[in-house]
N, C-alpha and C positions, 0 to 999 in steps of 0.2 A: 653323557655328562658334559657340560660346559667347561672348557678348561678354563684356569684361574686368567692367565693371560687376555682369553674372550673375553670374559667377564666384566676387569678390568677396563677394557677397549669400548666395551660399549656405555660401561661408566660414565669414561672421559669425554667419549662423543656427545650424549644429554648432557652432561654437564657443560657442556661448551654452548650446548644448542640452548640452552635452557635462560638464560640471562637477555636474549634477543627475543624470547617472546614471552616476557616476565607474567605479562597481564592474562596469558590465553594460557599459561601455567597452571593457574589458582583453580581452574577450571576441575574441581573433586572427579569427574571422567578422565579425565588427559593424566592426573595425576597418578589415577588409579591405574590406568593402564601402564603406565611409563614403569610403575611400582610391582606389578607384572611381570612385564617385559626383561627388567634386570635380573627378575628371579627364573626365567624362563629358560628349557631347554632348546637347542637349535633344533627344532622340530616344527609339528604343524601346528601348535598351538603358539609358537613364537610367530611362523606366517598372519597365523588371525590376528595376533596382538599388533604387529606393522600392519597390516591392512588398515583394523580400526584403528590406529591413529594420522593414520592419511586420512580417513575422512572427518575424525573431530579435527585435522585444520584445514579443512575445504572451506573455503571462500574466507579461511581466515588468513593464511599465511600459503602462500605457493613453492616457496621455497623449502618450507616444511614440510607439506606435503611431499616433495619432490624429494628430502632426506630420505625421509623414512619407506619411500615406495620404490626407493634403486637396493636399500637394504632388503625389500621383502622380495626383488625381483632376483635381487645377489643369491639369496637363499634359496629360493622355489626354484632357480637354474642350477643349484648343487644336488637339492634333495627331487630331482625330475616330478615338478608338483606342475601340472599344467592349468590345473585350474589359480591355485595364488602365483605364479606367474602372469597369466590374464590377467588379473584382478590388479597386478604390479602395474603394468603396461598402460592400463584403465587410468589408474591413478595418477600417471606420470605426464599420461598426454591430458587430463586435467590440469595437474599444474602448470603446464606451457598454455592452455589456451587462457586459462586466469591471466598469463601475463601477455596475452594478445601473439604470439607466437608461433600464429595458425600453421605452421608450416612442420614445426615441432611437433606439435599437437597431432597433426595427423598423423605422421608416420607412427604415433605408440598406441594411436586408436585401430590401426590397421593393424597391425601386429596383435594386439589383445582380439580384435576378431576372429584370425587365421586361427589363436588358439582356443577359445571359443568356441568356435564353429570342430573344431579337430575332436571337443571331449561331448560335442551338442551340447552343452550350457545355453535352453534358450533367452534367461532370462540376463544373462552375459549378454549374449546376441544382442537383447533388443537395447539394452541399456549403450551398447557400444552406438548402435545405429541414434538413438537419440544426441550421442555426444556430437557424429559426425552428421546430424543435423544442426546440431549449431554452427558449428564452424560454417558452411554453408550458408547459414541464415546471416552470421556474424559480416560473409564477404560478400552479403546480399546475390547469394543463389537460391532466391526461394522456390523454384520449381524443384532443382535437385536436393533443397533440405526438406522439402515436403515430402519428396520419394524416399527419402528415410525415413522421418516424422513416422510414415504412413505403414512400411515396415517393421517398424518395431512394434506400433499399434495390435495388429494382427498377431505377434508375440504374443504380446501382454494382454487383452482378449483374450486369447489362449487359456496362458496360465493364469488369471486372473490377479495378475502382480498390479495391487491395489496403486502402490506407490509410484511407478512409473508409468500406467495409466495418467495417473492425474499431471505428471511431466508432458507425456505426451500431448496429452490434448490441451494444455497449457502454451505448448510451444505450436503447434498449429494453429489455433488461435493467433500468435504473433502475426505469424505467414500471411493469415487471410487480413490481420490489420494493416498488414505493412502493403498489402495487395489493395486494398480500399475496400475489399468487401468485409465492413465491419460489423452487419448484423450473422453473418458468419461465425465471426471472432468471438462476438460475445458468448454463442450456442456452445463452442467450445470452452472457452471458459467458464463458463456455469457449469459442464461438467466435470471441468478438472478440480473446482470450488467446494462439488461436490463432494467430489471422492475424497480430499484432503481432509474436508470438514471428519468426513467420516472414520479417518484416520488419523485424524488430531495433528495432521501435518500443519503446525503454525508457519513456520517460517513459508510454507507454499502458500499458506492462505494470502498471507501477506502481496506474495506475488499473483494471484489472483485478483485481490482487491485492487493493486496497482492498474492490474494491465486492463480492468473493466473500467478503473477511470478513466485511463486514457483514451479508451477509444470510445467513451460517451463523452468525453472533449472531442474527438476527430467526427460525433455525429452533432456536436454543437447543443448537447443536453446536460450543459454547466454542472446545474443544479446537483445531478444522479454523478457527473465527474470529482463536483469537488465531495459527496458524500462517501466515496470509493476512497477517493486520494488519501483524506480524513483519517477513514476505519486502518488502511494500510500505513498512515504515518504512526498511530497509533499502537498497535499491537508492533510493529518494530521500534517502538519505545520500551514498551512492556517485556520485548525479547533482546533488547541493546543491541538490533543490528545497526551496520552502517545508514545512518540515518541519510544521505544527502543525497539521493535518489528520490525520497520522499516527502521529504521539504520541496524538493525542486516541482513537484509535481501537485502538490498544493498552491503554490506560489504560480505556477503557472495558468492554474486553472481561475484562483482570485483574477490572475492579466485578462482572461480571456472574460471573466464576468463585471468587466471596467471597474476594478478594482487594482491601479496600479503599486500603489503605497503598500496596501499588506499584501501584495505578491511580491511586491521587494523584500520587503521582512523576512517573508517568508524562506525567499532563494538566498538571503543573506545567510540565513541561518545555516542552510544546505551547504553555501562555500567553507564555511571551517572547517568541514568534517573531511573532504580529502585534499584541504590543503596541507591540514595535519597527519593526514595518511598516505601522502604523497601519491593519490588516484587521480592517474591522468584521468581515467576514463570518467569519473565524477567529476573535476573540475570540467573537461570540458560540456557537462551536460549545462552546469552551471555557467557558462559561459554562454550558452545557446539561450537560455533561459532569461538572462541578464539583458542580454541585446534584444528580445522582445520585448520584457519593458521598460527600455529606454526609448525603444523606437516608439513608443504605443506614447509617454513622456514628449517625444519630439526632441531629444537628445540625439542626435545625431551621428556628431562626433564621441561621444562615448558608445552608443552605439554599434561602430565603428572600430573601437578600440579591443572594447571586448569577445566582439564575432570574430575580428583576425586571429586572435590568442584561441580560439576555440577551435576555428577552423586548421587551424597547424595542425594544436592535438588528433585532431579528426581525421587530417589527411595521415599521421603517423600513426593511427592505429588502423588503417585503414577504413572506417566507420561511412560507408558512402552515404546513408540513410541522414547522419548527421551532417557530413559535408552540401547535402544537396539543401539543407534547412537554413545553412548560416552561409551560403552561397548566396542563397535568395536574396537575406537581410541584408548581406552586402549589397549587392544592387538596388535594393530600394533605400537604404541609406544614401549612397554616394550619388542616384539621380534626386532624390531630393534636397542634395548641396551641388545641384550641376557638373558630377566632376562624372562628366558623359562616359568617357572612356574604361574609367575603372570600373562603370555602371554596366556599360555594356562587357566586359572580362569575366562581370562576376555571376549576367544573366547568363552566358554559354556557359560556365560548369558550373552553373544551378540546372540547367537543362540537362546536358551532358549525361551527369549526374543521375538526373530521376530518370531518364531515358533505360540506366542501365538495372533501375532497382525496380523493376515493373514486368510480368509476365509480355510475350512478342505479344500474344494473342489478345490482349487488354491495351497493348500502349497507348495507341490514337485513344481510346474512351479516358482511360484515368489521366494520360495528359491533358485533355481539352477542360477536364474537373478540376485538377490540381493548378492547372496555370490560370484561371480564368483570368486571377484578379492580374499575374504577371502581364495577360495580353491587355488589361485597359493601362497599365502601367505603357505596356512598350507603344501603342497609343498615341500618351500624349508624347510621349519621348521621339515619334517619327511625326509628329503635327508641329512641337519645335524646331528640331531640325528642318523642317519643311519652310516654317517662318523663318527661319534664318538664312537660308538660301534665298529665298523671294526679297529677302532686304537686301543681300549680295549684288544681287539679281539688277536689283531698280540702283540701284548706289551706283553699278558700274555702268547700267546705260545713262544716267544721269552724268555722267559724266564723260561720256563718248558724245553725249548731244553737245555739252558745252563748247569739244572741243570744235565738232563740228562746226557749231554755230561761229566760235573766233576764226575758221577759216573763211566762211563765208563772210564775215562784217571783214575781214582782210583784205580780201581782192577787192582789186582796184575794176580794173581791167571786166570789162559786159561779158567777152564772151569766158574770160574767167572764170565771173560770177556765176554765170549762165550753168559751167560744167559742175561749177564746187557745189551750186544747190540741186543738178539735178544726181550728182553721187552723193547727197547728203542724203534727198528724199528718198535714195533707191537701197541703202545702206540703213537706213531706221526703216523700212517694213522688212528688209532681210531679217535683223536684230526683232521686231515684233514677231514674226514670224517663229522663229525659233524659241522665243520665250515663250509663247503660247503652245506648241508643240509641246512644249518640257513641263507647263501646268495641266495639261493634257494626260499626261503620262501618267505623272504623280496623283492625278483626281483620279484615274482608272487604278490605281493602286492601292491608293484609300477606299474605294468602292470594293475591289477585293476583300480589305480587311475587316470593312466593317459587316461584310457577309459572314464571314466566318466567327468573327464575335457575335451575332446574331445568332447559329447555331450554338454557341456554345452557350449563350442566355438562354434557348430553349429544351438542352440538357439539362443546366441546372436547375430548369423549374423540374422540367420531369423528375428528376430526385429527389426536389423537394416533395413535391406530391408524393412519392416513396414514402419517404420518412413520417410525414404526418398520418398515413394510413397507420405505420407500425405503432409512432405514436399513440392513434387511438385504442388501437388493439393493447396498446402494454396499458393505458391507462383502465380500462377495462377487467385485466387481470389483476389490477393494483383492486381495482375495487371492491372485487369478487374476495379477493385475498383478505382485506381487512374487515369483509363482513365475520368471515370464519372465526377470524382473529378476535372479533366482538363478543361475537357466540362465546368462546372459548372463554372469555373474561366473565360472561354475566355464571357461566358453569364452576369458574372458582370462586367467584365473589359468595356463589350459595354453598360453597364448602367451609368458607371463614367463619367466626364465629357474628351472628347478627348482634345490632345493639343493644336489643331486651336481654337477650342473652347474658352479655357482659352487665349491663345494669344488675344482674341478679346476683354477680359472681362477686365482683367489685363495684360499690355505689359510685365511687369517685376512680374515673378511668379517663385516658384520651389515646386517641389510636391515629397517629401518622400515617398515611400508605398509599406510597407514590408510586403508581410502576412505571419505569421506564419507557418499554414499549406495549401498552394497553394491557398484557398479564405481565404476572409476575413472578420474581422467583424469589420474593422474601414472604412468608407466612407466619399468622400466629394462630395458637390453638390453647385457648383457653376452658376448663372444665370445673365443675364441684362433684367432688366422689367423698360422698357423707360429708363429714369435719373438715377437709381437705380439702385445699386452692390447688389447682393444679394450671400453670402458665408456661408458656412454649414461643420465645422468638427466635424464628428460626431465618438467616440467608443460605441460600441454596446457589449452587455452581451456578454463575451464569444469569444471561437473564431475558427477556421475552418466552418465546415459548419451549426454549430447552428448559432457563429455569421453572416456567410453570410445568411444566411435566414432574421436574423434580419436586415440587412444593406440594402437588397431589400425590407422587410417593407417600411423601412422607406425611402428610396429615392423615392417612389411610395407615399408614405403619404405624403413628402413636395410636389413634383408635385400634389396632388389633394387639398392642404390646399392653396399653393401661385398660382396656373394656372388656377385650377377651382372656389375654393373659393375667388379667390384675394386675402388675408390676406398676406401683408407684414410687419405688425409692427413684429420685433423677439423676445419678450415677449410672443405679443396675439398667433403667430406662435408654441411657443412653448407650451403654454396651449392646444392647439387645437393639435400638434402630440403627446402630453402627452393621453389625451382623446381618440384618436384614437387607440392609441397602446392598451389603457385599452380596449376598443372596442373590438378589432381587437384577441386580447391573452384573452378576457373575462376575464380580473383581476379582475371585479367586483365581480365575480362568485366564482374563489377559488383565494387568494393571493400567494399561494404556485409559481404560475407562473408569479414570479417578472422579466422578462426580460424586458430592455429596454437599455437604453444610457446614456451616459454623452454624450455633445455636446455644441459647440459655434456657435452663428449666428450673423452677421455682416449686417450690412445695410449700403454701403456707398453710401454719392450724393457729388455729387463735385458743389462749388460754384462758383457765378460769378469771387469773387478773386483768384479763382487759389487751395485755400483750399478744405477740405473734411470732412463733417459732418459723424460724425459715430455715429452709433446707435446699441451697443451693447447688448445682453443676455448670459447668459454661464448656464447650466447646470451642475452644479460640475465640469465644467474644464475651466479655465481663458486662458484672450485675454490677450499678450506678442507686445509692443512697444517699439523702440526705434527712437527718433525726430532727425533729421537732423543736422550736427554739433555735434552732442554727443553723448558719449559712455555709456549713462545709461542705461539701459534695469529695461524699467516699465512694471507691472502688473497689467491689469482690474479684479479684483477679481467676478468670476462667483455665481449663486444663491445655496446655498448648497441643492438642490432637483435633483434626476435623470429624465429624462421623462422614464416614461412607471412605472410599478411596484403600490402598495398600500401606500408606506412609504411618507412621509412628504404632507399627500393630505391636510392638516391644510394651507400648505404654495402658495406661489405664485411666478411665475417667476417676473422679473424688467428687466426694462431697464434702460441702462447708457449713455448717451450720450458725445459724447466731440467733438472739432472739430480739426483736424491736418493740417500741414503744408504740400507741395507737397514734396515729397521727404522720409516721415515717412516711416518705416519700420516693418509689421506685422506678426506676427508668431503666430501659433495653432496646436493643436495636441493632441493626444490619450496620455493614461500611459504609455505605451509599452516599451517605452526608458526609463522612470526613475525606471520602473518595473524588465529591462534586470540585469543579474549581469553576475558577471568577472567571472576566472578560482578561485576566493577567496572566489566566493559566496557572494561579497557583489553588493549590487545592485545601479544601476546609480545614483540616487538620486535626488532632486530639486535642489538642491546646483550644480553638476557639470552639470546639464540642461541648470540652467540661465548662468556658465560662457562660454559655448559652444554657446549657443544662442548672448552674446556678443561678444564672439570670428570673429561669421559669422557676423556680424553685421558690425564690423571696416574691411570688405571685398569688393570687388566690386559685386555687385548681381549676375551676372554669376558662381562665385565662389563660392559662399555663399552654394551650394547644396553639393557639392563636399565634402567641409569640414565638413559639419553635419554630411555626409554618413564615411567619412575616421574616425571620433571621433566613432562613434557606431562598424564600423569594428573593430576598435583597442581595444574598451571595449571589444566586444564580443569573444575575438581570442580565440580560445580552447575551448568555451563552445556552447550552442544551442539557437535558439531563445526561449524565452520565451513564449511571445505574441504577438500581430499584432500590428506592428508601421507605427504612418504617423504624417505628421509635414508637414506645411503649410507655404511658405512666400512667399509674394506681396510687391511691395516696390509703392507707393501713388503718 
């Protein structure tokens, strides 16, 4: 039992703790655990409850992390638990290396090893050895963080630990980009993409997307960089991480596709984010990013202003990788305002520098690549200096001749004369002499260098030649890929209902349907069973060919629930493809695999007077009317459950019934359109949905598709599709 006293104590501590991180509070996990935790015996289920909540504030707060991980290591050292002890240790030397601390950091990652390795925990093991691969990657030791990388790999292989698999080969990746061999990098991250994918690891995917854009920027394939940058600025939108990593890495890539203006915007955007979170480590990426496009600008002295403030942060967190980038930019700023000296300060620790972040056995190859443009730079900067001298040069014998000449017109005296002109003439070919000697020097000097810039021109073609072979090979498998992809669309398009089809069901109909990426993951399925309209628009998780997989679920589940089983009520219908999907994706099993739908089902029968009974259900997406004679546009509001997934299984679908007039006017549809946004990034919205859906409305039904389709064309001008759109209308 917990004495009153404890209890108390550990009250006072969250409650104290709790006001510093108001916003990461609210967070129903962190709450629920902390709600736990106070009810918890000092036992090992209170070890687990500290555990997890050191890691719900990983990468959020270090210093919380750090609370709560001396608490679980205080406990696991009273109650002899050597495994949450490890786990303690683990945790603690994450929170030091979060605050750049590397020194901290290791000694608690060594220590969680020793116990570790003491109880064989190999999945402890490998996860340690990935930590202290960072740190090493962090102080640019990539051979020594690759022999851990590469260690704990071989773990986790082993055990098949999905999750830190896809870390690992995530962070090797880094190694071979920061090494330059970047068609490497990419092999591994495509399969750490994979794994995540497959384990619904968002926040990794995230970091996958990133790290593939950047190093299709380091191979100069924009286009593929800024579509990566994009995907990952996006989804940590969608998951509210620290966004200014991934501002900074669109904005970068717009620079590099001579696009200076929206890469500012863009890096603009990125500096709020840790200047309000007081992240060195993001301001100075944003500082690094800044000074490329001012220099690219031709701004100089700002330039200039912003690399030095980058470069401090850089040096203070030790970051050599970044010091050796805004090194560089220093030196080409300051020799393009002549200020030679500080030019040549900033070329030595930009060399210095990459000298030290580069394997022995690669240095001369990736030096002679990464400096090319540095050596046409140092260039002209040793061809000025050369002019400057040669004018020194001729100014001061120009003026040794004068003097000469005023002693000679001096003398009087013959044999005077005689001596002053023959140590005149014998003093100026001394003085040529040596001046020729010393152009002599300098021309065999320049002859050196210009040899060696010469191999280094015939390097970089050889690589270019490289890359365009891979080049064609990738564009080859792009090709191959979207024939499949084709296939794949003409095999759904003949599962949809064709137009005869519908002309039989409904005379007056129009069918939106846009897919995203060539399939799709929004479907309809329309039918006539006797008297009975039967209509189905359904969005599906997702979209290219995840969601088309899900859209042939499911139009395969309503034919065997209404064709085989008979079940037409759209309630019971929907209980029964809810059940099946679970079935079908085994949600019972892990909930991790929540795919399913939003969708509306319609039941109509027409009565003897000319009317028509509806019998509606909506799955998180509502049925849209407007009645004959008038311009209102009403809404059936749908049941707030998805089918498919573990979430709201407490609830039940309903049905709504009404009856309409001949003539009524029906609309349905996916999110896709209020989801789309403009060239301003704002998005369609329900508001200019419904006034568009009234718009068609006061139209004749022929027309009515036209105008839906011209409103989305004109939203969407300049930008891309989002998601997969479809919109449905019947007129009664």
């Amino acid at each position: 039992m917990c004495t009153i006293s404890g209890y108390i104590w550990t009250v006072c501590l969250i409650c104290l703790f709790l006001p510093l991180y108001k916003l990461k509070a609210q967070n129903s996990q962190i709450d629920s655990l902390k709600t736990l935790l106070l009810a918890s015996k000092p036992d090992t289920h209170r070890l687990h409850l500290l555990n997890e909540l050191s890691k719900a504030y990983f990468k959020i707060s270090s210093d919380t992390v750090r609370f709560f991980a001396l608490r679980e290591k205080q406990l696991a050292q009273k109650l002899k638990q050597a495994y949450w002890h490890a786990n303690a240790e683990n945790n603690l030397g994450n929170s030091w290396f979060f605050k750049a601390d590397y020194a901290r950091a290791l000694q608690h990652y060594r220590q969680a090893l020793q116990l570790y390795q003491s109880i064989k925990n190999e999945r402890g093991i490998s996860s340690v050895y990935n930590n202290l691969g960072n740190i090493e990657k962090a102080l640019g030791n990539y051979p020594k963080a690759l022999d851990y990388y590469q260690q704990g790999l071989i773990i986790q292989e082993k055990i098949q630990d999905l999750r830190l698999l896809g870390v690992s080969y995530n962070n090797i990746g880094i190694i071979f980009k920061r090494q330059g061999e970047y068609n490497k990098a990419i092999t591994y991250y495509l399969k750490s993409l994979q794994i995540r994918r497959k384990i619904q690891n968002y926040k990794g995917i995230v970091s996958c997307y990133t790290n593939l854009g950047v190093v299709y920027n380091k191979l100069k394939q924009y286009t593929k960089g800024l579509f990566y940058c994009k995907k990952s600025l996006h989804l940590a939108q969608q998951l509210k991480l620290n966004r200014a990593l991934y501002y900074n890495n669109v904005g970068y890539t717009f620079f590099k596709l001579n696009q200076p203006d929206s890469a500012l915007v863009y890096i603009q955007q990125g500096y709020a984010v840790p200047e309000k979170n007081k992240d060195k480590l993001g301001k100075m990426r944003t500082y690094l990013h800044l000074a490329w496009v001012y220099y690219a600008q031709k701004a100089y002295e700002k330039t200039i202003f912003v690399a030095k403030q980058g470069l401090t942060i850089a040096q203070q967190l030790n970051r050599r990788d970044e010091v050796s980038h805004l090194s560089h930019i220093l030196f080409q700023s300051h020799q393009q305002l002549a200020h030679y000296q500080l030019a040549l300060k900033y070329y030595l620790l930009h060399t210095q520098t990459k000298d030290s972040l580069v394997n022995d056995s690669k240095t001369k190859e990736i030096t002679r690549l990464e400096l090319s443009y540095a050596f046409d730079k140092k260039q002209a900067f040793l061809k000025m200096q050369q002019k400057v001298k040669e004018q020194k040069i001729r100014m001061d014998n120009e003026k040794k001749l004068v003097q000469e000449r005023w002693y000679l017109f001096s003398a009087l005296a013959g044999v005077l004369v005689l001596m002053i002109i023959s140590t005149f003439v014998f003093r100026s070919r001394q003085i040529q002499k040596q001046l020729n000697g010393q152009l002599v020097k300098q021309k065999d000097e320049l002859v050196v260098l210009n040899e060696e810039l010469r191999q280094t021109q015939d390097e970089i073609t050889a690589q270019h030649d490289h890359i365009e072979q891979q080049n064609k090979a990738l564009m080859e498998y792009k090709y191959n890929t979207e024939g499949s992809v084709r296939a794949a669309r003409n095999i759904q398009l003949a599962l949809l209902p064709f137009e005869k089809d519908l002309a039989q069901v409904f005379k007056k109909h129009f069918v939106v349907y846009r897919p995203k990426n060539i399939v799709s993951g929004d479907f309809y399925w329309i039918k006539r069973i006797n008297e009975q309209r039967l209509m189905v628009v359904a969005d599906c998780v997702g979209h290219g060919i995840p969601g088309a997989f899900m859209s042939l679920i499911g139009i395969n589940l309503l034919d065997k629930i209404i064709f085989q089983e008979g079940l037409t009520d759209p309630a019971g219908v929907f209980e029964r493809l809810h059940q099946e999907i679970n079935q079908v994706l085994q949600q019972y099993i892990d909930a991790k695999w929540s795919m399913g739908m939003d969708a509306v089902l319609c039941s109509l029968t027409e009565k003897n007077d000319g009317s028509t009974k509806l019998i509606f259900s909506g799955a998180k997406n509502h049925l849209y009317y407007v009645l004959p004679g008038t311009t209102a546009l009403e809404m059936i509001q749908g049941d707030r459950k998805s089918i498919g997934g573990m979430r709201g299984a407490n609830k039940s679908f309903t049905n709504k019934e009404m009856v309409f007039p001949p003539g009524t006017l029906l609309y349905a549809g996916s999110d896709g359109l209020q989801d789309q946004n403009n060239v301003f990034r704002q998005t369609f919205g329900t508001r200019r949905l419904h006034v568009v859906l009234k718009s068609c409305a006061a139209l004749p039904f022929n027309q009515q598709k036209q105008r839906l389709e011209h409103c989305i064309d004109e939203y969407m001008q300049g930008t891309t599709q989002r998601d997969d759109i479809l919109w449905v209308g019947i007129e009664l």
